[in-house]
C-alpha positions as a LaTeX table, in Angstrom:
\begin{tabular}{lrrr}
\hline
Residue & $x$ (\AA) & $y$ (\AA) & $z$ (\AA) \\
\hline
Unk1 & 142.72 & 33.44 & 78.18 \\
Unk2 & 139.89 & 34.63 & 75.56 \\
Unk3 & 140.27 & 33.23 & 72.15 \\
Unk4 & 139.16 & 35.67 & 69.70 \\
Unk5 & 138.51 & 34.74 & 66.24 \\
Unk6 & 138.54 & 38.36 & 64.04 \\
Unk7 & 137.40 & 38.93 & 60.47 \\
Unk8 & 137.64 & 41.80 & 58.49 \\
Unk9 & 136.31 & 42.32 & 55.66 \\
Unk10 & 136.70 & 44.95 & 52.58 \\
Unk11 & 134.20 & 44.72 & 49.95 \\
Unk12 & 134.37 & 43.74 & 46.65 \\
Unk13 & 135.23 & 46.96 & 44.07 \\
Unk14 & 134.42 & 47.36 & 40.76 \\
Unk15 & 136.76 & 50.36 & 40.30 \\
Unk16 & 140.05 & 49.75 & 38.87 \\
Unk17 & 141.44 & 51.04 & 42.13 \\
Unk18 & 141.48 & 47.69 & 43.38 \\
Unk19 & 139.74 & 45.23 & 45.61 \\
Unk20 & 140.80 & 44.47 & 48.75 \\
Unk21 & 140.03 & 42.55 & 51.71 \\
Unk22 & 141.78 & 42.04 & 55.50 \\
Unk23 & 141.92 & 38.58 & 56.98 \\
Unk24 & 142.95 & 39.01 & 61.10 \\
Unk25 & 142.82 & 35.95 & 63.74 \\
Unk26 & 143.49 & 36.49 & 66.75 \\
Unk27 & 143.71 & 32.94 & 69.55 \\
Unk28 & 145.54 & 33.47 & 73.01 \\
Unk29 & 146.96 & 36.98 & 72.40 \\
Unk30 & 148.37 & 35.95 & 69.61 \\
Unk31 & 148.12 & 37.22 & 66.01 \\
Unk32 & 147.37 & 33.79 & 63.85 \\
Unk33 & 146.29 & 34.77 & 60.34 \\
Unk34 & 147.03 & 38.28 & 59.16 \\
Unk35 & 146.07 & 38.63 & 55.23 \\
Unk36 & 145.77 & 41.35 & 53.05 \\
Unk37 & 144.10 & 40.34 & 50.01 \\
Unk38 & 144.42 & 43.20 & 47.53 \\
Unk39 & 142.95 & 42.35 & 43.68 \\
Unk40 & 144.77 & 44.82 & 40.92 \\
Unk41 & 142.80 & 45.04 & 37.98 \\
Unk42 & 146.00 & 47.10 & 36.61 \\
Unk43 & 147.35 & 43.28 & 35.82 \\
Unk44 & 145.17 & 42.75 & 32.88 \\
Unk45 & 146.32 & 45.82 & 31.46 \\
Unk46 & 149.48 & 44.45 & 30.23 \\
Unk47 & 147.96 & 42.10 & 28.43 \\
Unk48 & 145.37 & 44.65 & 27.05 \\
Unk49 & 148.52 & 46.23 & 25.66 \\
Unk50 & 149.91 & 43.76 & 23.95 \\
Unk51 & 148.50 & 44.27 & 19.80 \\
Unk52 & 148.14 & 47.95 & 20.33 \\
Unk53 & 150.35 & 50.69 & 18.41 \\
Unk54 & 152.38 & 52.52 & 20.63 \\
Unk55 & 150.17 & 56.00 & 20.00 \\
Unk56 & 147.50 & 54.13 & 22.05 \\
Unk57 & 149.88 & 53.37 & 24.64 \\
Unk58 & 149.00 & 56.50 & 26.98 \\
Unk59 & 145.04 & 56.88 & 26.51 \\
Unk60 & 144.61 & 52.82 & 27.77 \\
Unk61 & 146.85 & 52.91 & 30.90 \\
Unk62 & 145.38 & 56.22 & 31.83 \\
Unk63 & 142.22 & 54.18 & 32.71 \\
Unk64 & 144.14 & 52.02 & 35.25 \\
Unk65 & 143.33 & 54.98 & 37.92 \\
Unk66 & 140.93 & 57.41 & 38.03 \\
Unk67 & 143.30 & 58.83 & 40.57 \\
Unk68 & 146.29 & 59.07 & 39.17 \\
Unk69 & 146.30 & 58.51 & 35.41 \\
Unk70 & 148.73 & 61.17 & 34.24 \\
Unk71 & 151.63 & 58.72 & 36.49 \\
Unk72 & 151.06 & 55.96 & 34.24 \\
Unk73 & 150.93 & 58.39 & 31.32 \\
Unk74 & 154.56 & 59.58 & 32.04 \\
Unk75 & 155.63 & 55.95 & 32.80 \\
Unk76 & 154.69 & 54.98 & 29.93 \\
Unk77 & 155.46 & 57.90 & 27.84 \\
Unk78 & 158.93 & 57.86 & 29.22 \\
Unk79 & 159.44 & 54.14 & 27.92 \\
Unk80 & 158.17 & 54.48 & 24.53 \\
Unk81 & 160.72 & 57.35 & 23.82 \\
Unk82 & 163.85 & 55.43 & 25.42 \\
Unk83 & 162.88 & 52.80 & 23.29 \\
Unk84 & 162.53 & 54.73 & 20.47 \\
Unk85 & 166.02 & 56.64 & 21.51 \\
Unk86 & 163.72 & 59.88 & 21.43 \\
Unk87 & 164.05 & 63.27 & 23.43 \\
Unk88 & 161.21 & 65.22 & 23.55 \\
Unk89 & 163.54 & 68.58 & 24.87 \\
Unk90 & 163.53 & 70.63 & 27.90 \\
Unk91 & 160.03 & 72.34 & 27.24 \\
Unk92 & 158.23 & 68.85 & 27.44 \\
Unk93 & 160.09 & 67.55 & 30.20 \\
Unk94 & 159.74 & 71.09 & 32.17 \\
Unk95 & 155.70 & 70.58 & 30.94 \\
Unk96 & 155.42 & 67.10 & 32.30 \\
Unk97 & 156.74 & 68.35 & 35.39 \\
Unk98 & 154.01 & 71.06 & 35.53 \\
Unk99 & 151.51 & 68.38 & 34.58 \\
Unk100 & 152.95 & 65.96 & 37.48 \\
Unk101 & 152.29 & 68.80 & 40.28 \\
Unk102 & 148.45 & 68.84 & 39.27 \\
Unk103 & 148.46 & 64.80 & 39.92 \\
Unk104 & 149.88 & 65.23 & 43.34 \\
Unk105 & 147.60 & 68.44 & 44.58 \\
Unk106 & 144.46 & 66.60 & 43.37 \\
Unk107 & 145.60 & 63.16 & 44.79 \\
Unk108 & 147.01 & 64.15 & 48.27 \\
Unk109 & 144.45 & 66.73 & 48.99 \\
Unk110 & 141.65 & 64.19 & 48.53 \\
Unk111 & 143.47 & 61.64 & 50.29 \\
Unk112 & 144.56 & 64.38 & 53.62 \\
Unk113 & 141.43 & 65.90 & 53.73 \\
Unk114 & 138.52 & 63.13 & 52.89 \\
Unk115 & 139.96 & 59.97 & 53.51 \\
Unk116 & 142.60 & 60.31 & 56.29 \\
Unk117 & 141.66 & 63.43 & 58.42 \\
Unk118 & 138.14 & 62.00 & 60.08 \\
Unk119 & 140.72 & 59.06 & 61.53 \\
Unk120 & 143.05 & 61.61 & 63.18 \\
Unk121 & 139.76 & 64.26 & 64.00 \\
Unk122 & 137.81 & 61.34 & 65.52 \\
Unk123 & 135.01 & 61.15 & 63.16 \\
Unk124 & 133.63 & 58.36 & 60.79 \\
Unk125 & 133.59 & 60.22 & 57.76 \\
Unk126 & 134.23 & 63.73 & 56.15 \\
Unk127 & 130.25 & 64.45 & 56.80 \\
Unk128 & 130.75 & 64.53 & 60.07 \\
Unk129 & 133.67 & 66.35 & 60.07 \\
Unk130 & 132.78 & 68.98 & 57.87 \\
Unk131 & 129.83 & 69.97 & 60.56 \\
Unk132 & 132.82 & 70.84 & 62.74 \\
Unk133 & 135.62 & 71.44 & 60.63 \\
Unk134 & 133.93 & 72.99 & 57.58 \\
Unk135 & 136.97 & 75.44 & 56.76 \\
Unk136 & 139.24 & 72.43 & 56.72 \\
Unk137 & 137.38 & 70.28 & 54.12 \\
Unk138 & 136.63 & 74.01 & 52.14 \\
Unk139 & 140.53 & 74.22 & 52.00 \\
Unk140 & 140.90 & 70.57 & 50.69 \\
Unk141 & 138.52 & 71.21 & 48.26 \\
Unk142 & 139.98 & 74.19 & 46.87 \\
Unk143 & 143.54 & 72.54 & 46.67 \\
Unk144 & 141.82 & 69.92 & 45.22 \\
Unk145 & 140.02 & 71.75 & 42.19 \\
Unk146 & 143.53 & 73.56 & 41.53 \\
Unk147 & 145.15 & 70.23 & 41.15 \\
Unk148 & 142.26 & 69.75 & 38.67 \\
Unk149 & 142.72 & 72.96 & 36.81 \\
Unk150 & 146.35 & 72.40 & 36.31 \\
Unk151 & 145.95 & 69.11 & 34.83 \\
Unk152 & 143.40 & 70.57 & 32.87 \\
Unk153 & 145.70 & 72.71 & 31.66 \\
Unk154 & 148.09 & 70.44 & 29.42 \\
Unk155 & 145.81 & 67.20 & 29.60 \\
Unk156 & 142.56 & 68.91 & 27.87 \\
Unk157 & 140.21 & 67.94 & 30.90 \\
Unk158 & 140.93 & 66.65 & 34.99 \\
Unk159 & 139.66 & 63.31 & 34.36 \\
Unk160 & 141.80 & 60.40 & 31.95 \\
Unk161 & 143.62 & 63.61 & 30.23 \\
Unk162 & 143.69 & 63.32 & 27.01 \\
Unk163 & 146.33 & 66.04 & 25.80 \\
Unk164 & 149.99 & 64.05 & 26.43 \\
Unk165 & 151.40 & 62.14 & 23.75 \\
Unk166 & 154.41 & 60.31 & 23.06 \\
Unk167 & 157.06 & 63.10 & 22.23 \\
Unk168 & 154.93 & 65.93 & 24.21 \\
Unk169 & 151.22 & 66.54 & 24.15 \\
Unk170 & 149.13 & 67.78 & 21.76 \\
Unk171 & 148.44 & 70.97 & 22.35 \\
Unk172 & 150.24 & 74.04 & 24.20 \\
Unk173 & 148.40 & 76.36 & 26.34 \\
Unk174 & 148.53 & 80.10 & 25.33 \\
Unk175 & 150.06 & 83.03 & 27.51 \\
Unk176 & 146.24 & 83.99 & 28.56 \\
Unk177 & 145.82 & 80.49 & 30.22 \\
Unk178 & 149.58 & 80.31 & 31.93 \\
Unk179 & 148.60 & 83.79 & 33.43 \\
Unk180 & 145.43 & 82.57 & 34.78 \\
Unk181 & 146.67 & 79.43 & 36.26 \\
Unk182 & 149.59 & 81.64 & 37.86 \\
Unk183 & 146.90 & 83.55 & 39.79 \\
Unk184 & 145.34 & 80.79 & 40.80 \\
Unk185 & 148.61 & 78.90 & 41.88 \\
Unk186 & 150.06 & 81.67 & 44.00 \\
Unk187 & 146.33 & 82.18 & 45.67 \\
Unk188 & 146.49 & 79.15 & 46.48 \\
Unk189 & 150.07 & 79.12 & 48.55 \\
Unk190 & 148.63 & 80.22 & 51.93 \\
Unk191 & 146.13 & 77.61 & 51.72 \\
Unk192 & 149.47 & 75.23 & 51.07 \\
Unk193 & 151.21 & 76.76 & 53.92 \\
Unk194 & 148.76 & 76.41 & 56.61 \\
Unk195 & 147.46 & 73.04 & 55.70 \\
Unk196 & 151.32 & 71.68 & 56.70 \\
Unk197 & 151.27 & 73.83 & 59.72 \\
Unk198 & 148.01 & 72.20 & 60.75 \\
Unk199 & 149.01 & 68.50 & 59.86 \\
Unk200 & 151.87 & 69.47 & 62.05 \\
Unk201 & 149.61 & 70.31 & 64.71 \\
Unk202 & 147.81 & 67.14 & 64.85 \\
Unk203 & 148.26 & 64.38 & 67.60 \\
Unk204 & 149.38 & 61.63 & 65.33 \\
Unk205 & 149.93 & 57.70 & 66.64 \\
Unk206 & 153.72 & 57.70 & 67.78 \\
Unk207 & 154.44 & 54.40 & 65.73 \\
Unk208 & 157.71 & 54.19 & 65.41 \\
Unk209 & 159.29 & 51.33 & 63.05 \\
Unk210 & 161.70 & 50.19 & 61.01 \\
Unk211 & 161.48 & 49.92 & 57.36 \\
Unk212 & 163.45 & 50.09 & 54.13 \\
Unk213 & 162.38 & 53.25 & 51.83 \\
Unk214 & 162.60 & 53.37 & 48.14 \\
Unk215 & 162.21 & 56.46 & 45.84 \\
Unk216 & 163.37 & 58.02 & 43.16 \\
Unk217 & 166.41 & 60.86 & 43.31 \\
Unk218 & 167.66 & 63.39 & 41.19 \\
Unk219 & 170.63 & 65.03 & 40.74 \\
Unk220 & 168.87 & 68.21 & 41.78 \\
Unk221 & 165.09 & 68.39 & 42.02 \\
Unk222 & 162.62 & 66.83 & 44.40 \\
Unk223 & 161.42 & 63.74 & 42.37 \\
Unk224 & 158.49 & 63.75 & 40.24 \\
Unk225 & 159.10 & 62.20 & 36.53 \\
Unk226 & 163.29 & 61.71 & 36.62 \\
Unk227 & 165.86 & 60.00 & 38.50 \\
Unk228 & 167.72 & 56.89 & 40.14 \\
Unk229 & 165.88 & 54.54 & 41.71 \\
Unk230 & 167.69 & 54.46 & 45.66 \\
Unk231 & 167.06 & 53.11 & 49.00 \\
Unk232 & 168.08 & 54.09 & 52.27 \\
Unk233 & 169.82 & 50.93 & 52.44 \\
Unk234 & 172.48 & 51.66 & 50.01 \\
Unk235 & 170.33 & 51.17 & 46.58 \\
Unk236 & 171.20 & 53.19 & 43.78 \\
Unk237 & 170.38 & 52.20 & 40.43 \\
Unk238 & 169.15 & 53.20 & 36.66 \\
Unk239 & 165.51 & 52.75 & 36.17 \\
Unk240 & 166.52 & 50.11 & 33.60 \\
Unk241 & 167.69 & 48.00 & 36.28 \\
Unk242 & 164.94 & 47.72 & 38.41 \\
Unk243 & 164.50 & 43.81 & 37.76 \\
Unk244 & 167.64 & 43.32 & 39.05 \\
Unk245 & 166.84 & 43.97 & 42.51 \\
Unk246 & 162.86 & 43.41 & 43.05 \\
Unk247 & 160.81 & 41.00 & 42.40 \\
Unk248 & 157.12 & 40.33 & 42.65 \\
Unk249 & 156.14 & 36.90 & 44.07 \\
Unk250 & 152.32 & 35.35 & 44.43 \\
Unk251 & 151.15 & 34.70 & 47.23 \\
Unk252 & 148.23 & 32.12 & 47.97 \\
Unk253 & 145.65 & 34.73 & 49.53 \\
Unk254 & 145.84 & 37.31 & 47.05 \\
Unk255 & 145.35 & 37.81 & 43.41 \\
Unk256 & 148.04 & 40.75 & 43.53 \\
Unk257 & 151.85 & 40.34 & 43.44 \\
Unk258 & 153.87 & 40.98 & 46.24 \\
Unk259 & 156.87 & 43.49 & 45.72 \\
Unk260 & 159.87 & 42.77 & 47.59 \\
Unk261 & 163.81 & 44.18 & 47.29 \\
Unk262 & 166.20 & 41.68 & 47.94 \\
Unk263 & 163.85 & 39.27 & 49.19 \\
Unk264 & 162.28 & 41.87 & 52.03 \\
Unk265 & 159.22 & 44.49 & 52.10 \\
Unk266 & 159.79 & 48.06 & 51.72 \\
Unk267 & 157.92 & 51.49 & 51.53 \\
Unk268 & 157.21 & 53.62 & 48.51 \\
Unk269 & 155.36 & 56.97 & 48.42 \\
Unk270 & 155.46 & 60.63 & 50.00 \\
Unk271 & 156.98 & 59.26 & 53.76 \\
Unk272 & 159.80 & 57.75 & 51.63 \\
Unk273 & 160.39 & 60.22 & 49.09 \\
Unk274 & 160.96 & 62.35 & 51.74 \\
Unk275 & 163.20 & 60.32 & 54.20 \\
Unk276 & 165.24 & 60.06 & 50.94 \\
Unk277 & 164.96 & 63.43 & 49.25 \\
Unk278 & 164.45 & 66.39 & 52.07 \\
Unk279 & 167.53 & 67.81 & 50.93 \\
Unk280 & 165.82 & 68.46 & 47.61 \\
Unk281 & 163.24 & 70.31 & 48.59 \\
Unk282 & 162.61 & 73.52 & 47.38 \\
Unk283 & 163.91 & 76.33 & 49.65 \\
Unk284 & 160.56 & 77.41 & 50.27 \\
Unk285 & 159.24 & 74.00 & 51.26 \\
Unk286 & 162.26 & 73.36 & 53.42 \\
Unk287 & 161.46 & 76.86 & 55.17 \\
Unk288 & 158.27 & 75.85 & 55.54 \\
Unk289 & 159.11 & 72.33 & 57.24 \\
Unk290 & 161.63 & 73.30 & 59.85 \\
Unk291 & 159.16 & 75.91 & 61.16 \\
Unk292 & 156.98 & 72.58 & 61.75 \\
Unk293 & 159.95 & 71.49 & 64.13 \\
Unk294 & 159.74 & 68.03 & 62.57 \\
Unk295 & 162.75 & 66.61 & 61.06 \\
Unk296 & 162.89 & 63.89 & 58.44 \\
Unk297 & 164.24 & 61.15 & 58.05 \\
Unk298 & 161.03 & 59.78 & 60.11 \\
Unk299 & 160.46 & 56.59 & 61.07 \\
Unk300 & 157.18 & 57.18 & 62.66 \\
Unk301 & 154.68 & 55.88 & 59.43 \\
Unk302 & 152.11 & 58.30 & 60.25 \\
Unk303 & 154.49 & 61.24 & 59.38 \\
Unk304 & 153.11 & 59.87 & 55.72 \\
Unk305 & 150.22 & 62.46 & 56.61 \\
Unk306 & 152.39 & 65.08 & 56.91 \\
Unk307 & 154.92 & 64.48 & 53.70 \\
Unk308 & 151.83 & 64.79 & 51.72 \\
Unk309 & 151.09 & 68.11 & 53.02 \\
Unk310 & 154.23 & 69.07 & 52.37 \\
Unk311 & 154.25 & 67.49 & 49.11 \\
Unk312 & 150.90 & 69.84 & 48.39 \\
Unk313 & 153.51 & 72.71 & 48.88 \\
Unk314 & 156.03 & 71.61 & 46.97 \\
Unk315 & 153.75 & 70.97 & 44.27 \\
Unk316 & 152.51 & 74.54 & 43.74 \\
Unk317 & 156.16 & 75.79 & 44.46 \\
Unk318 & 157.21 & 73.72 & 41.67 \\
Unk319 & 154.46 & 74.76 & 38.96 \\
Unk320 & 154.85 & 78.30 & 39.94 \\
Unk321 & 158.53 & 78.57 & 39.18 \\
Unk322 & 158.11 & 76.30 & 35.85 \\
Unk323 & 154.76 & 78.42 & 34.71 \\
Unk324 & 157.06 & 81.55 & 35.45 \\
Unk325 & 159.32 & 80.75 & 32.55 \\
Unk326 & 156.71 & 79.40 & 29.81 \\
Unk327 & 157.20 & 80.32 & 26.57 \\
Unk328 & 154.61 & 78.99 & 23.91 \\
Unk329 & 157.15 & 76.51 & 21.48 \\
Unk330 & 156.66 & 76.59 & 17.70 \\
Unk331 & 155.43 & 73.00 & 18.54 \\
Unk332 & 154.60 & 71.25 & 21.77 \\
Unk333 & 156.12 & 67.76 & 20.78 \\
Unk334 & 158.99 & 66.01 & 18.78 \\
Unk335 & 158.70 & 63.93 & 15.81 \\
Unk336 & 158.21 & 60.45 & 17.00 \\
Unk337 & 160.35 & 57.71 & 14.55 \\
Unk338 & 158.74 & 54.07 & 15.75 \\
Unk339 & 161.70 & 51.30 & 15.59 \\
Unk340 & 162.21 & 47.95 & 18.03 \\
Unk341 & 163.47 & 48.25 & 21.11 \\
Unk342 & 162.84 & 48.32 & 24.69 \\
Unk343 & 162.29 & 50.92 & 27.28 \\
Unk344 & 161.56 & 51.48 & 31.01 \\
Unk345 & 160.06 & 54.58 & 32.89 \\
Unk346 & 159.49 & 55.47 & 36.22 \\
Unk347 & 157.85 & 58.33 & 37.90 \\
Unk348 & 156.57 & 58.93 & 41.30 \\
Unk349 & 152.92 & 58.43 & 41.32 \\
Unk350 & 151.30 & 60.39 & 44.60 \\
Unk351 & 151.24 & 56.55 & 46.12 \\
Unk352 & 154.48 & 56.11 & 45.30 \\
Unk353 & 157.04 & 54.77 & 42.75 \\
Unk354 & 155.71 & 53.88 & 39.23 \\
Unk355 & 157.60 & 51.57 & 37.19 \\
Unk356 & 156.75 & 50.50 & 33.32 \\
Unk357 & 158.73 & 48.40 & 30.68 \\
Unk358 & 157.85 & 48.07 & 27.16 \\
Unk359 & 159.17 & 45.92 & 24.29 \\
Unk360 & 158.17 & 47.11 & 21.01 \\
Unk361 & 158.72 & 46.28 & 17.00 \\
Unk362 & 159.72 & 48.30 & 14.45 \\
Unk363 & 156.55 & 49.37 & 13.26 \\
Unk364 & 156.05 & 50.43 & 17.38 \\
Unk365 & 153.41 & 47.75 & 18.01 \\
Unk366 & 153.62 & 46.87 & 21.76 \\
Unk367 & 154.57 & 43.19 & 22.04 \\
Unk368 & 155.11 & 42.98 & 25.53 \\
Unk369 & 154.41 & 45.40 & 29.12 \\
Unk370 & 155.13 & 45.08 & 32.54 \\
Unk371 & 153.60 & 47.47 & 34.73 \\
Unk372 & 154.48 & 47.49 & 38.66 \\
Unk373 & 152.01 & 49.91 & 40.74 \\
Unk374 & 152.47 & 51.61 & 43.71 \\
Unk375 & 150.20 & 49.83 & 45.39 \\
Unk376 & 151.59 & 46.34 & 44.91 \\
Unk377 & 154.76 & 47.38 & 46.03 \\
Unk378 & 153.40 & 48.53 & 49.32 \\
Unk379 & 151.75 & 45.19 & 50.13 \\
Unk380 & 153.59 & 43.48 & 52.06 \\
Unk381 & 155.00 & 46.31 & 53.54 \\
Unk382 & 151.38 & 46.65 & 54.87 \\
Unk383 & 150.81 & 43.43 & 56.16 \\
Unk384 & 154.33 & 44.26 & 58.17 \\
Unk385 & 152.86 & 47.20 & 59.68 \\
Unk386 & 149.53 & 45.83 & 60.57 \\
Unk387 & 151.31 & 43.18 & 62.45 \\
Unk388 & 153.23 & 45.29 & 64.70 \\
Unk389 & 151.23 & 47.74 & 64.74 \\
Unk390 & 148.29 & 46.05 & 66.21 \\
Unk391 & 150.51 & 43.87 & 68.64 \\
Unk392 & 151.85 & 47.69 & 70.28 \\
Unk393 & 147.56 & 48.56 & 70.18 \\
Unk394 & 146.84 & 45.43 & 72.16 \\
Unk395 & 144.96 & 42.81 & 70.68 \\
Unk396 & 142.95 & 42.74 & 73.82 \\
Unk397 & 141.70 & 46.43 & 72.91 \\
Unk398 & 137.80 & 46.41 & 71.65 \\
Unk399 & 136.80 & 45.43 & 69.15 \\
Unk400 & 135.39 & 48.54 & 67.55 \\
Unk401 & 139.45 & 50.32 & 68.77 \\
Unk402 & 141.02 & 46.90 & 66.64 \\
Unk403 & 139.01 & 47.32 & 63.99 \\
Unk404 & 139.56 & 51.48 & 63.59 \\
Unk405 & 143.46 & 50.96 & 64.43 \\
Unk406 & 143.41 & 48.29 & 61.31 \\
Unk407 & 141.20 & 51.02 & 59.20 \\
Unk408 & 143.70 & 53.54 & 60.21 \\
Unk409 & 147.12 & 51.66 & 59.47 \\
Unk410 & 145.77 & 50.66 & 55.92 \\
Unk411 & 144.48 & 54.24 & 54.66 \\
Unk412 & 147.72 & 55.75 & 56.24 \\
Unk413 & 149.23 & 54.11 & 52.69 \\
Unk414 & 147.25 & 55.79 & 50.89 \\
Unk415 & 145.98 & 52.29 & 48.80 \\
Unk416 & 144.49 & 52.72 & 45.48 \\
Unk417 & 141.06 & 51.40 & 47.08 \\
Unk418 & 138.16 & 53.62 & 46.74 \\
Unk419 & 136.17 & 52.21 & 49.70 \\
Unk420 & 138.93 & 53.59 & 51.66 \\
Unk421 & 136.49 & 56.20 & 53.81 \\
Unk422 & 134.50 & 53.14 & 55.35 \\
Unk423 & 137.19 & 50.14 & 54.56 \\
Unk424 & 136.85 & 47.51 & 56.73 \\
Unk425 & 133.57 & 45.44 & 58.20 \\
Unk426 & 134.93 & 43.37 & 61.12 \\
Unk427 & 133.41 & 40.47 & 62.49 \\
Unk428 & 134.22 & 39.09 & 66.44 \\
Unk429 & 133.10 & 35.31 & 67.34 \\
Unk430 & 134.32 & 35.04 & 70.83 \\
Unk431 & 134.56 & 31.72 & 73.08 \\
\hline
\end{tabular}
């Protein structure tokens, strides 16, 4: 029997994304040490909270990801005003909604297209892909510049928007712009369609597993910014009671907290909103997936791929038939009254559930936060799947194979790391 003692390594980020590094050891066939060290700068932002009106609130956790900063807007915006007891109306919430679908185009069509296809298209990275698949990066590029557009729409610019506020936003676009983003929107659904078709298409791992999925659901809608928080394992609770039933624990290798419900790992983002919420889809969406011939729930974790795709679609579906009924309001947000109390939001960040809690005074100074990011919540979840997932490789494979199956498992979450495109250095010692 070889022993095999395996490193891998991810390097050190200074993004807020995260750092992140995998520890593997592998002696007689057997896995050893499996550690996923993951180090959220989003942490310190709690603290950086605490002191600061609650008008601040949204521009600070907006820099907690470059990636996804309108889903801790919304969290957070969502919080203030249940603390507050404050309804901004149907035209913000329909607006946020709108706002949400640019997230998730931008987000998932980077991710599909520049981090995860070269994995599934046998490449190293999107340069060598785009030699010879140049119309498939063109298309991810386009969906991803829409995504940008439409959060430029309501957020003032695609990067840390600056145009939501607590009770609305600042600022509501004119007819002229709606049109325009319309046009673009409704260009843009072929380029949706065939992108799921082609995911589809590809010759994904068969990995099947078991696993617990979390998500939000609505009484209607295919979850963005609203809902219960549910599992597949009977779950179903208010947003407010999310403490009752996870937890975060530290762990010794890792900087990061470990989510766990009821004491056990479990999956958050598109694969589980899905499992959980394919009835809600919109009937276009759903027309769209069954001429895939897939069929959801999947247990299969590299159907996350796919959901995304389909998420793509649903997000243009969705801003379409929102944009479709805009009318310009006298003003695009609600008086906001400050007074104690505390609050919890939730959305569905494009990695996955999103959960804040706020306590503020009665001059709305923040006194204490709690923010729980997707990521975290996926992290032991990880470490499951890398385990079993490797032992069904073979841990006798090569060690270039080991290290690419690791690579491959990780980015199929979808982890706020921004090395993600070249994420692991592995070293073998062998005796």
């Amino acid at each position: 029997m070889t022993k095999r003692s395996v490193s891998i390594h991810v390097p050190a980020l200074t993004r807020v994304e995260g750092e992140g590094s995998l520890r593997l050891r592998i002696e007689h066939g057997e896995i050893q040490e499996l550690a996923l060290d993951i180090f959220e700068p989003p942490r310190y932002f709690e603290k950086f909270l605490e002191g600061r009106r609650h008008h601040e609130v949204l521009d600070t956790v907006a820099r907690i990801c470059g990636i996804c900063p309108i889903a801790y807007q919304m969290s957070a915006a969502q919080a203030i005003e249940q603390a507050f007891g404050l309804d901004p109306g149907p035209w913000v919430r329909d607006m946020r909604r709108v706002f949400y679908c640019g997230e998730w185009l931008q987000s998932h069509a980077l991710h599909v297209h520049l981090l995860a296809a070269p994995d599934f298209l046998g490449f190293d990275s999107v340069v060598g892909m785009a030699a010879r698949h140049p119309e498939v990066v063109r298309r991810g590029l386009r969906l991803q510049g829409l995504g940008n557009a439409l959060i430029r729409l309501l957020g003032g610019r695609s990067v840390h928007p600056v145009g939501a506020c607590v009770g609305g936003f600042f600022r509501a676009p004119d007819a002229a712009e709606v049109d325009d983003m319309l046009e673009q929107l409704r260009a843009a659904l072929p380029d949706a369609h065939d992108l799921v078709l082609w995911a589809a298409a590809l010759k994904l791992p068969q990995d099947e597993q078991a696993f617990t999925c979390v998500a939000l659901r609505h009484d209607t809608d295919y979850p963005f910014e609203q809902g219960r928080i549910v599992s597949d394992d009977g779950l179903s609770v208010p947003i407010e009671q999310y403490e009752d039933h996870f937890i975060e624990e530290h762990r010794p290798h890792s900087t990061a907290l470990f989510s766990l419900l009821h004491g056990a790992p479990y999956l958050v983002g598109p694969l589980a909103r899905l499992n959980l919420n394919h009835d809600r889809l919109p009937a276009a969406s759903l027309s769209l997936l069954r001429q895939t011939g897939m069929t959801f729930p999947s247990n299969n974790m590299f159907h996350s791929l796919l959901a995304r795709t389909l998420e793509i679609h649903v997000a243009i579906v969705e801003a379409i038939r929102l944009l479709e009924n805009y009318r310009r309001p006298v003003s695009p947000q609600v008086e906001v009254t400050p007074r104690a109390g505390i609050g919890c939001g939730a959305t569905e960040a494009p990695r996955g559930l999103l959960w804040h809690r706020y306590e503020l005074d009665d001059q709305g100074i923040v006194r204490a936060a709690r923010i729980v990011p997707p990521t975290s919540q996926n992290q032991a979840r990880i470490e499951a799947d890398l385990r079993r997932s490797l032992r069904q490789f073979g841990l006798n494979r090569p060690d270039d194979k080991l290290r690419l199956r690791a690579e491959t498992v990780i980015r199929n979450y979808d982890p706020c790391i921004s090395c993600a495109t070249h994420f692991l250095k592995i070293g073998v010692t062998r005796r």
